[in-house]
Structure formats: structure tokens, C-alpha cells
N, C-alpha and C positions, 0 to 999 in steps of 0.2 A: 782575210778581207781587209779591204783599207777603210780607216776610221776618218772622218770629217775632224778637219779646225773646231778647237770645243770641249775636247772632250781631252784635258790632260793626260802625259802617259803614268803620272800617278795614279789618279782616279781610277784610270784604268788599273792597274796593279793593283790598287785596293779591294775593288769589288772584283777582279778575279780570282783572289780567294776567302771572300765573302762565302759565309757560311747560308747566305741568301742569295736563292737565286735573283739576277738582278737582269733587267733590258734597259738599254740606255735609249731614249729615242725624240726626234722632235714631234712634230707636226703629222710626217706621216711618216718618215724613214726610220727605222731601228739601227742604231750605230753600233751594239754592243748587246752581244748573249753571253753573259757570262756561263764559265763551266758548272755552276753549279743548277742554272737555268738550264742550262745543253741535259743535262742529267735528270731536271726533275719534268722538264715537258719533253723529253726522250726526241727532242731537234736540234741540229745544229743552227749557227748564224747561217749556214745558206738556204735553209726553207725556212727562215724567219726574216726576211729582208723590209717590211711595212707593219708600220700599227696593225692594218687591219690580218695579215696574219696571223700576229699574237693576239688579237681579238676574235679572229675566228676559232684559235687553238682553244682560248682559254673558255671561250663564253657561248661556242658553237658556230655553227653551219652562215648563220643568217644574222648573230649580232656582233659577231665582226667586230669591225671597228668603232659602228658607233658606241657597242657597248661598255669598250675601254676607253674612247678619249676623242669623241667625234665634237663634243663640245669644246675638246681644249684645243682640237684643232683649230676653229672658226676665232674662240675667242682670247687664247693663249693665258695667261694668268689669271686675271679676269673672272677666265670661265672655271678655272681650279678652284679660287677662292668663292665662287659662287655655288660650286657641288658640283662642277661637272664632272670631274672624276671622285670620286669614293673618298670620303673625307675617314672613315671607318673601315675595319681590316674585313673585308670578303672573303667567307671558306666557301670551296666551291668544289663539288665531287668532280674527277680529272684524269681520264683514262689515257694512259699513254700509249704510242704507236703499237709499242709490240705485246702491247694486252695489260702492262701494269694498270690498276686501280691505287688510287691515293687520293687523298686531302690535299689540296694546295689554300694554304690563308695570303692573298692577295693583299700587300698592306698598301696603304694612301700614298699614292707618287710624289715623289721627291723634286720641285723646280729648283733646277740647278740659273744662277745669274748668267749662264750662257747663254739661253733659253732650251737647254735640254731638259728634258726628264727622265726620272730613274723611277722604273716601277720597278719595285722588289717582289719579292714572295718568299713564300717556305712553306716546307713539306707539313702539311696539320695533322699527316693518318692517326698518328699516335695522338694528338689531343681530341682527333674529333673524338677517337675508339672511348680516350676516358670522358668526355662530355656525354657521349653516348651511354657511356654504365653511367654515369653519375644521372643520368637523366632517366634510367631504368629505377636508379634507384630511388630517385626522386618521384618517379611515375608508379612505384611498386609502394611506395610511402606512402604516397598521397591516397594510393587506392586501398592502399590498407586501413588510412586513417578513417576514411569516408565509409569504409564496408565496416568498419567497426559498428556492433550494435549491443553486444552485451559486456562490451569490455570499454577503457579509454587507454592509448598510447599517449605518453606525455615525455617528452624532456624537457628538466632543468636546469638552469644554471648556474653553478653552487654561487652565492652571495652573502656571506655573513653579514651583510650590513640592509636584509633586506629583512622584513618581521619572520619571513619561516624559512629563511635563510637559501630561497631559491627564487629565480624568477623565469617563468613558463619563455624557453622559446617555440615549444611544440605541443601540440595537444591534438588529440581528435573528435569533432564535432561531436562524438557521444558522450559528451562531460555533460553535455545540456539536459537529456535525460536521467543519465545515469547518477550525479551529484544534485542537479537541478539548476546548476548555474552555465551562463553562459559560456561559450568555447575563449571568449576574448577577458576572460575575469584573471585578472590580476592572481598567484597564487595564494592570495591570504583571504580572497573571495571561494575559494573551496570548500575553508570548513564553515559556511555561513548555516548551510544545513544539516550539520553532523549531531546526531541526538547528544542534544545538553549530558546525560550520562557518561555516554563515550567521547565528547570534545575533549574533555583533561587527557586523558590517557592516551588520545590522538598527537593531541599537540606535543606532550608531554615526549611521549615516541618518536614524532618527528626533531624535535628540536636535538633529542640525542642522539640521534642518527647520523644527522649535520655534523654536529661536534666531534664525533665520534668519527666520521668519515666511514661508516658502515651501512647494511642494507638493513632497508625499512619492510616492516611490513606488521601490517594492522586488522584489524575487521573491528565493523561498525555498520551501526543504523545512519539510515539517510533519509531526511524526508522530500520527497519526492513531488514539486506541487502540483506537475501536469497529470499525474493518477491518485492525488490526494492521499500517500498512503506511506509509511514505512518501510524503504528496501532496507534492503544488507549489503555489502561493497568489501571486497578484499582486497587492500592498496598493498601495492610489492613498489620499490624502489632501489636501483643497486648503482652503488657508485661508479663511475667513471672516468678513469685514470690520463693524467696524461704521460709525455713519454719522459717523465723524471717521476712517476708516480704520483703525482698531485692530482685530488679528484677536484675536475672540474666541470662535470657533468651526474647530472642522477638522470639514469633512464627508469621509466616508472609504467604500470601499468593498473587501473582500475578495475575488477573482475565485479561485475554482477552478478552475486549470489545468492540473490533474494528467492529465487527459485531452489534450488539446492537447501539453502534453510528451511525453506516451508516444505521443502520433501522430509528433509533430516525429521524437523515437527512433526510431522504426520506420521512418518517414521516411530520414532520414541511412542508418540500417542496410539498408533494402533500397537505396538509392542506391550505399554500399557494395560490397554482396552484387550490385546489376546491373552495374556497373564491375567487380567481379572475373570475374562470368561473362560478357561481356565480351574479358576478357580473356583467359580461361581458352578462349572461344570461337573465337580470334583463335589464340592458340598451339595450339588444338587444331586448326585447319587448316590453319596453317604445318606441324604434328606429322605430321600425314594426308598434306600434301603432299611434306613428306621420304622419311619410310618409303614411297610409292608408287615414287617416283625410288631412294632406296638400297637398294630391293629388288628393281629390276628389276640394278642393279649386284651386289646378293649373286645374284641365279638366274642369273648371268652366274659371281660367285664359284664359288655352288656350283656349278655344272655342270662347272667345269674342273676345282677339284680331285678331286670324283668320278671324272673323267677319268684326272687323275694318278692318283690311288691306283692305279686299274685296271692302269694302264700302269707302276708300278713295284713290282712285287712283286721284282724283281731284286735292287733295291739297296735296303738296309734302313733308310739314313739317307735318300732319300729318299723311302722312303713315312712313314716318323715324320715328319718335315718337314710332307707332303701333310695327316697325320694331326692334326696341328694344325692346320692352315690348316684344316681341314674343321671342328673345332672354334671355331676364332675366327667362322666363317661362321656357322656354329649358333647360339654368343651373339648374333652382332650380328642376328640373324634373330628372336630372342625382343623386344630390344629394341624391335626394328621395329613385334613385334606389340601390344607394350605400349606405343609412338606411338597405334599404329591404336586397340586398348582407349581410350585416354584421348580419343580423336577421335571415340568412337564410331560406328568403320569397322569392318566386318569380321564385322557378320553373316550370314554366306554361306549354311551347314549350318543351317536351322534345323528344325526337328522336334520332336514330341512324344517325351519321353522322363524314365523313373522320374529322380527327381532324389537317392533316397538310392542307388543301383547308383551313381551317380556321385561321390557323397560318400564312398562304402567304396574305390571305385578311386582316389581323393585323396590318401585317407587310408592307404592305402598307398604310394603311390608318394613321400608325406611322409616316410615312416616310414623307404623308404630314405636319403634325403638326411638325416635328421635322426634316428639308430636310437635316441636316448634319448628320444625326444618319446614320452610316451602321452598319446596322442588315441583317447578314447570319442566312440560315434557313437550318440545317443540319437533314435529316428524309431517312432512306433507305426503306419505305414501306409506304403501306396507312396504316393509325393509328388509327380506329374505335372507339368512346364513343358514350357513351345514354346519351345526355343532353339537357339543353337549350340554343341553339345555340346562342344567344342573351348575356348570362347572360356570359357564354365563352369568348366572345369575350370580355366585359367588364375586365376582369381578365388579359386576356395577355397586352390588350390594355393597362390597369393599370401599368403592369410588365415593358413593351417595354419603357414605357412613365420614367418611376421611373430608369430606367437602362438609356436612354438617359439624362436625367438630371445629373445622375452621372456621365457622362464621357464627353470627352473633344474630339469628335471625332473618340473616339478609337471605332475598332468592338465590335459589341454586337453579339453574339452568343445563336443563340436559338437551342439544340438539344433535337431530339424526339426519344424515342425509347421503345420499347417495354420493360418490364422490370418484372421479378415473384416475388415476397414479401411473406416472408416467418412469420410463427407467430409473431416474436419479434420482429414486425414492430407496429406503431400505427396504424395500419390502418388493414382490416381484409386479410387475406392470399390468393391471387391467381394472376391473372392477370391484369396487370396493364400499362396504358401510362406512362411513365415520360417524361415532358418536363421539361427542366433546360434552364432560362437566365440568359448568364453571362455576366457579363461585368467586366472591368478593370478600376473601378473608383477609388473611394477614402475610399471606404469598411466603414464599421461602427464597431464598439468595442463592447463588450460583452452586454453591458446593453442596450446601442442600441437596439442591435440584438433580444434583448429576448423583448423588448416592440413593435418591429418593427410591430407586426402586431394589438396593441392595439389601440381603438378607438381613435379619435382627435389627435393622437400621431403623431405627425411629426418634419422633420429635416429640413424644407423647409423654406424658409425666412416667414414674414407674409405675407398676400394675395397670396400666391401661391400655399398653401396646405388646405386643410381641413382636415385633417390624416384621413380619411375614406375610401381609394384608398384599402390599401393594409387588412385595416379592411373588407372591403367589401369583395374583394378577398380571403380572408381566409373564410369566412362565407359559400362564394358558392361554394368554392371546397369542404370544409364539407358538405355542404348541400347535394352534387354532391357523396359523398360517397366517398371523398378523404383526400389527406392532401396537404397542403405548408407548404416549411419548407426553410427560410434563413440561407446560408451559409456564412460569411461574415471574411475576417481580416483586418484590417486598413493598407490602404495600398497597398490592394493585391486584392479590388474588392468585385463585391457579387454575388452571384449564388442563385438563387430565382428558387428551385426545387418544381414541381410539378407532384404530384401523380393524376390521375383520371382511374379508374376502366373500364378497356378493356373489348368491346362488341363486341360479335359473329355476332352482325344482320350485315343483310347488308345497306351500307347508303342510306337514304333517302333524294332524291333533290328535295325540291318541286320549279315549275315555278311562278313565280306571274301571277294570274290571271289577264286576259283582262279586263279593266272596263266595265262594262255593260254601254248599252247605256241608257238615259231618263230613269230609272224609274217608272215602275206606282207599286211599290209593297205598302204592307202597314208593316209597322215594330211597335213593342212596347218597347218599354224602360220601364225597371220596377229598381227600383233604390229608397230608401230610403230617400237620399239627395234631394229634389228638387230642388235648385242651380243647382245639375248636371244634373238632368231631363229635365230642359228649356234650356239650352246649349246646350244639345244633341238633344233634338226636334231641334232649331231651326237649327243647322247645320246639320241634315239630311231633314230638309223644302228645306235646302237653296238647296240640291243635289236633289230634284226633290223626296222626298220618304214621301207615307201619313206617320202620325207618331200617335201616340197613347201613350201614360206615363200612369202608375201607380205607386204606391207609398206601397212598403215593398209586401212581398210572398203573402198574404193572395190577395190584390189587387191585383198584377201581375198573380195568375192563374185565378182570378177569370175573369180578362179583356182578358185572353189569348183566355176562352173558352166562351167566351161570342161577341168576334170582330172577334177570328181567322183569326191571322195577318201571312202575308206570313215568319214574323221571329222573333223572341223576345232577343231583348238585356237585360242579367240578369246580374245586379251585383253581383256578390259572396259575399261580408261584408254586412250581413244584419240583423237585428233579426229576431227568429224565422226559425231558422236553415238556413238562407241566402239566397244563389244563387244557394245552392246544394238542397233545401229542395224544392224550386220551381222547379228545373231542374226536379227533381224527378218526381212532383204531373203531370207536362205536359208527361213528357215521358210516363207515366202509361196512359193514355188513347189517348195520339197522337203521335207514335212512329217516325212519318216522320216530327215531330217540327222542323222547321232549329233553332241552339239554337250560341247567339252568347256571350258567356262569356267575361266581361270588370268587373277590378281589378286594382286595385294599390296593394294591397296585398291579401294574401289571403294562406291556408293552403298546401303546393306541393303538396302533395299526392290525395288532393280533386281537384286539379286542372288536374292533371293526369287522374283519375278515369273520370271525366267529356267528359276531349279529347278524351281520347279512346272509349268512346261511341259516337264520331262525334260530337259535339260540338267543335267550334274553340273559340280559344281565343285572344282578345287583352285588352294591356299590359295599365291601365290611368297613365299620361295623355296622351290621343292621340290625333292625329292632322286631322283636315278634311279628309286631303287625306288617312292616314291609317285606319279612320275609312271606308270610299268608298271604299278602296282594299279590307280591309278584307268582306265588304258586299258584294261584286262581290265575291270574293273566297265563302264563305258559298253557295249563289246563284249559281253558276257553280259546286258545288256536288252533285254529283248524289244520294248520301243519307246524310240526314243531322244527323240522329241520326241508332245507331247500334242497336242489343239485346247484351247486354254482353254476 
């Protein structure tokens, strides 16, 4: 085509091989497409002959021409210098005739002194593509930084001449929570909250890391003020290289570990807490296994000197003699049973029965051993449990006792009250007693507190404790299907709460039995030991009753159904399935056996199952007279044995 006056044949030579595509054009005529413009808008100069062509090419259907230069038309310079055309470079997406897709960047037109103009361009696809990843990754950053919630992303920029030798050009909005400082705080505003402990060793850390040109990495406490509390934070930062190897960057990240620690805690401490119980588990049936053995030795003890007594009313220094021996037998017999307590052995009696009747009979029998103790006893209703009424009393009796020692006079205060326990209790969810004794002693301190209910554990001078009291007591309220739990502060007293599992039955009183008179029954003692078989013959000779022994299950049924005695005393600890395995072989072919179950230990639930088919129990060592009441009781029921 032929070019207009204007447009020198240099110019031209130039931008035809310009690496920009370039239109040379006035007002409204395009004088000039160069080859690299023919190439990148896929036209020659003969379908590009007016502005509004290349305006329609570049910018569509409908904006034509005004959209490239409809004001530099009207106002010529003027109108350039005023923004009529694009003073900034325009990338504009730009599909070419035969389907190519690209980027073309539009740059601001050229006023040549002729009055032509030279709009240029060039091909962008390759810068949009990297704007485009850079802006992915800018968009992939930003949504990373912003979803952060239990970490912080952060870069620095190494600066020796700054105090921690970096200075934040990135960070993500969870620095606020996570350190407690704001997203916009200077890097020497980070450690403003680092526990005074771990600040040296922090700083210390970072500062060498810097020097060193190596990666950081730390843990520490943080105080936290929008949860008022103490996190944990594992800071990582690793150098970043440039390309001569010079770190001129630390990429870093904050980790929120404050969960993870208090896991790790809870961790170690119930590891702890399973190792102790454990242990406590271990000494609790080495404990079970003693008191079974040293109290078949005490119903051997006490049987004899009961004996003696009897047999020396003559001489006065030996029944005083006899008279102690019966009391040392009695001690070591309570010991025994607070073995058993803390073994959680030894729920034999159990039954529904008022639990404040038993709290007022405590609370007397306190009253004697300790006559300046006042203990009030606060309950608004009767307070029903299923237990052993015996092993109960033992526990408050413990409590009252332990709370009188502590105090100088002051009230003790026992209250009872009904109470509902909800899952996140130790103990399982429903209805429950709580009784609480407090008192206003001299309370005990943490460590105290937490071994308070461990075995031999005591505060007590020497000879006045055995630390088995309150170990016992814990045993049989778990055994009981409860808990105790000491509440104590130096100072300020202790509150010894106890949980036991509220029963619908209604209570059961039983009367003591009238003794019967003379005797003529015959009974058999079947019993492994015979130490305790001669003991128990001879103090039921001595009550007026024939007597019969055999020795272990296979003996004891075999002499049951072979004499058919009016009642057979079964120990429970025996080989060959024991006291239940004979219970068993008699009830199957003589249902109205009167059966009278004697233990020092022995399994709860096998002791249970026994009573509720009619068989009574008493508890070794026993003493004459309770072995005679519980025989008169068995004797004066009307059925000795049930059908389940």
C-alpha cells in the first residue's frame, strides 16, 4: 500500500523490525502495520485501513474506535495529554482470526511532530501466565496466612543491625492469638510475652542462629491475654539462601502446642496414677492375702483366750493377763479389717438401710473415744444405701476420728444430702448420698492431700497411726460403688466428701435374735485350717452344741450327708472352689440346709450371691458370744436356704 507524506522511510524501516508490534496512524487513517503487528493481531495492512478498525480488533464489536483514540481524534494533542488515550500500558485478552489466544499489553501512543501516532503493543501471554502464578501464589499465601489458626507463617529479613537481627516482612494474623501480639508488632515485640524462664534461652537461641546463619528452633511458654492463661509455641525458622549462598531471608513458622502438652501431661500423669494403682493394686491383694491367713491365726487367738478368761475367774492375775491378750486380739482384728477395707474385701452384710440412723450411731460412739469433739449432724430426709452396714460405719467412724484429731474443740460438721452426678464425674451417673465432714483444723497442703488416702501414709506422730484408716476407707467406698475425695487448704480445714450410690429399697432393721436356750443341735464346722476347726469345736462344746469338723469341700459334703447336722459352718477360702463350691453340692440335694458362712476374706459378690439364697454370715475373728447370736439367728428362721 502507499504511505502518506509524514511518515519518513526511516521510521518506517525502524519499526518494521521492531520487536513491537506497532500502527502508525492519524485521526482516523492507519498509515502503517508493521510485520510484527500483521503477526500478533493475525491482519494484514489491507483489513486494517482506519482507527476504528484496529479499535474494533483490539477492544471489540462496539468500542471501536472511540475506545482507542476517539478523543485524540476531535482534540489532537490536547486530548493525549489530557488522558484521551491510555497514558498506562493495557493487557487485554486477544483472540486471533484463526483461533490463536494471547495477551497483547497495549502500551501509551507515541505523538510523532508530524501529527501522527504510533500505538505499539506486544505479545504479554508469557507475562500474563507468570502474573497469573504469582498471583496464585500470592492468593494461595494470603489464604494460607488468613486460615492459619493454630500455627503462624512468618518471613524475615536477615538484618544485623536490627535488636533480633530480622525484620518481619510477613507474618499471618494468628501471631495475635497465638504470641498475644499484634500481626503489625515489630520483631522485638514478639518476645514481650515469652515466660520470663524461657525468654534467656529464647533470645539466646535466636541471636545464635542469626550468627551462625542456621535454623532455629525452640519451645516455650506464652502468655496468652485473650484466654488469660499459659500456651506452649514451637518456633522453627530456617535460613534462606540467595544465589551466591548469602541467607537473606529466615522463613519461620509458630506451632501451637499447648494442646499436645496438656495431652503429653495428662499422659505422664495418668501413666503415673496407672502405676500407682498398680501398685496400690498389688499391695492390695498381698493386704487381702495376709488378713485372710492372720485371721484365721487371730479366731484361733481369740478362741483360746475367750477360753481362758472363762476358765480363770480363780486367779486374778491370770484373768488380767487373759484380759489383755483379748484386747491385743481385738486390735490386731480391726487392723485385719482395715487390710480387707483397703483390698476392697469384705462386703458380706449388705442391705438397704437409712444412712443418717447410721451417721447418729457414729457420731456417738465418736463422742465416746473423743468427749470434747462436737460433731453436728445436718441431713433433711432419710438417706437410703445398699451396703454393709458394719464396713460403713468403719469409714465415718475413721473420718469423725481423723477430723477430731485435727481440731482443737472446734465443730465438726457432718452434712448428708442427696445429690445427682452427672457424666464428668468419676464415679458413674445418677443418684447418689453425699456426705461431707468438715472441720476447721489445720488442713493439709497439696502433696499431703494427694497421698492422703495412700497406704501406711500418715501425719500422725509414731504409735498413733497406722496410715491404713483413711486407705481402708477409700477401698470400701469404691468397693461400695462410690468415691472419697479430700478437700483440704493449710490453714482453712478439710472436708472429707463422700459419695455412695442412692437406693430405692426400702430399709431393712433386722432385731437381734433371742439366744436360744441349752442346745441339743448338732452343727459341723468344715474349715481347712484345723487350728480353726479345734477352736471352733471347742467353743461351741463349751455353748452346749454336738459338734462334728471336717477338713476342706470334698470332706465337708461328704460328712454333711453322711451325720446330717442340724447346720454346717462353711468357710469360704478353701481349695477346690471353697465355701461356695460346698454351699453349692449341699443346696442341690438339701434345700432347707441351715448354712452359716465364716470368713476373714473372701470375694463381695460370692458373699452376696450366698446371703441372698439364706445363708448368714459372720465376719473371723469372732468372739463366743457372736458366734451363739448368729447361731440362734440362723435357728429362729424360718427358711434357711431359698431357690434363687
Amino acid at each position: 500500500m502507499s504511505y502518506e507524506t509524514g511518515l519518513s522511510e526511516d521510521l518506517r524501516a525502524l519499526l518494521e523490525q521492531s520487536t513491537l508490534g506497532a500502527v502508525v496512524h492519524d485521526e482516523q487513517r492507519v498509515l502503517l502495520v508493521n510485520q510484527e503487528a500483521t503477526r500478533l493481531l493475525g491482519r494484514g495492512p489491507e483489513h486494517l485501513q482506519t482507527v476504528e478498525d484496529v479499535g474494533r480488533l483490539l477492544f471489540g464489536e462496539h468500542a471501536g474506535k472511540t475506545a482507542l483514540c476517539a478523543r485524540i481524534e476531535s482534540a489532537g494533542v490536547a486530548a493525549a495529554a489530557e488522558g484521551g488515550a491510555p497514558r498506562e500500558p493495557v493487557r487485554l485478552p486477544f483472540e486471533a482470526p484463526d483461533g490463536t489466544r494471547r495477551w497483547l499489553e497495549v502500551l501509551p501512543p507515541a505523538f510523532l511532530p508530524t501529527g501522527l501516532y504510533v500505538q505499539t503493543f506486544l505479545d504479554a501471554t508469557e507475562l500474563e501466565a507468570e502474573r497469573r502464578a504469582r498471583s496464585e501464589v500470592d492468593r494461595r499465601l494470603e489464604t494460607a496466612l488468613r486460615s492459619a489458626e493454630d500455627f503462624v507463617l512468618y518471613q524475615l529479613r536477615l538484618d544485623p543491625d536490627s535488636e533480633y537481627q530480622g525484620v518481619v516482612e510477613l507474618v499471618s494474623p494468628s501471631l495475635s492469638r497465638i504470641m498475644g501480639v499484634p500481626p503489625d508488632t515489630p520483631l522485638p515485640g514478639w518476645f514481650a510475652n515469652i515466660h520470663p524462664d524461657d525468654l534467656p534461652r529464647v533470645a539466646e537461641a535466636n541471636a545464635r542462629a542469626a550468627a551462625r546463619q542456621e535454623r532455629f528452633s525452640e519451645i516455650a511458654r506464652v502468655w496468652r491475654p485473650d484466654e488469660e492463661r499459659w500456651g506452649w509455641i514451637h518456633a522453627i525458622s530456617n535460613p534462606v539462601r540467595d544465589e551466591e549462598g548469602v541467607v537473606t531471608h529466615y522463613l519461620g513458622l509458630i506451632v501451637d502446642i499447648t494442646a499436645q502438652r496438656e495431652a503429653e501431661d495428662e499422659r505422664r500423669r495418668l501413666e503415673v496414677e496407672l502405676a500407682r494403682k498398680h501398685r496400690l493394686e498389688a499391695l492390695g491383694t498381698l493386704a487381702g492375702g495376709v488378713a485372710h491367713d492372720f485371721n484365721n491365726l487371730l479366731m484361733a487367738m481369740q478362741g483360746t483366750v475367750a477360753m481362758g478368761l472363762d476358765d480363770t475367774h480363780e486367779s486374778e492375775l491370770a484373768h488380767e493377763h487373759f484380759t489383755e491378750l483379748q484386747q491385743l486380739v481385738e486390735s490386731a482384728a480391726v487392723l485385719t479389717r482395715e487390710l480387707l477395707g483397703y483390698a476392697r474385701r469384705g462386703r458380706y452384710d449388705v442391705r438397704p438401710f437409712d444412712l443418717i440412723r447410721l451417721l447418729d450411731d457414729v457420731t456417738r460412739a465418736a463422742a465416746r473415744s473423743h468427749p470434747d469433739a462436737d460433731v453436728q449432724v445436718a441431713a433433711a430426709e432419710p438417706l437410703v444405701v445398699r451396703a454393709d452396714r458394719a464396713q460403713l460405719e468403719r469409714v465415718f467412724l475413721n473420718l469423725l476420728v481423723n477430723a477430731a484429731d485435727a481440731t482443737d474443740g472446734e465443730p465438726i460438721r457432718v452434712e448428708a444430702r442427696r445429690r445427682d452426678v452427672g457424666p464428668a464425674e468419676e464415679v458413674p451417673a445418677g443418684a447418689y448420698v453425699e456426705v461431707a465432714v468438715v472441720d476447721r483444723g489445720e488442713g493439709m497442703d497439696e502433696a499431703t492431700r494427694r497421698r492422703v488416702f495412700e497406704p501406711f501414709f500418715t501425719t500422725k506422730p509414731m504409735g498413733r497411726g497406722t496410715g491404713l484408716g483413711l486407705a481402708a476407707a477409700h477401698g470400701i467406698v469404691r468397693g461400695h460403688g462410690g468415691t472419697i475425695v479430700a478437700e483440704s487448704t493449710p490453714g482453712e480445714g478439710t472436708t472429707m466428701r463422700v459419695l455412695l450410690p442412692l437406693s430405692s429399697d426400702r430399709p431393712v432393721v433386722r432385731e437381734p435374735a433371742d439366744e436360744e436356750a441349752p442346745p441339743t443341735r448338732t452343727i459341723l464346722v468344715v474349715d481347712d485350717e484345723k487350728v480353726v476347726r479345734t477352736v471352733v469345736r471347742r467353743l461351741l462344746e463349751r455353748a452346749g452344741y454336738r459338734v462334728l469338723d471336717a477338713d476342706g469341700v470334698d470332706g465337708g459334703v461328704a460328712a454333711f450327708f453322711e451325720h446330717h447336722p442340724d447346720a454346717v459352718i462353711l468357710d469360704l477360702v478353701m481349695p477346690k472352689g471353697g465355701g461356695r463350691a460346698a454351699f453349692e453340692q449341699i443346696r442341690a440335694r438339701a434345700p432347707d440346709a441351715r448354712v452359716l458362712l465364716a470368713s476373714g476374706y473372701s470375694v463381695d459378690p460370692e458373699v452376696e450371691a450366698l446371703i441372698g439364697q439364706g445363708a448368714l454370715f459372720l465376719e473371723k475373728p469372732f468372739t463366743p458370744q457372736a458366734l451363739r447370736a448368729k447361731l440362734s439367728e440362723l435357728f429362729q428362721s424360718e427358711t434357711a436356704l431359698k431357690s434363687p
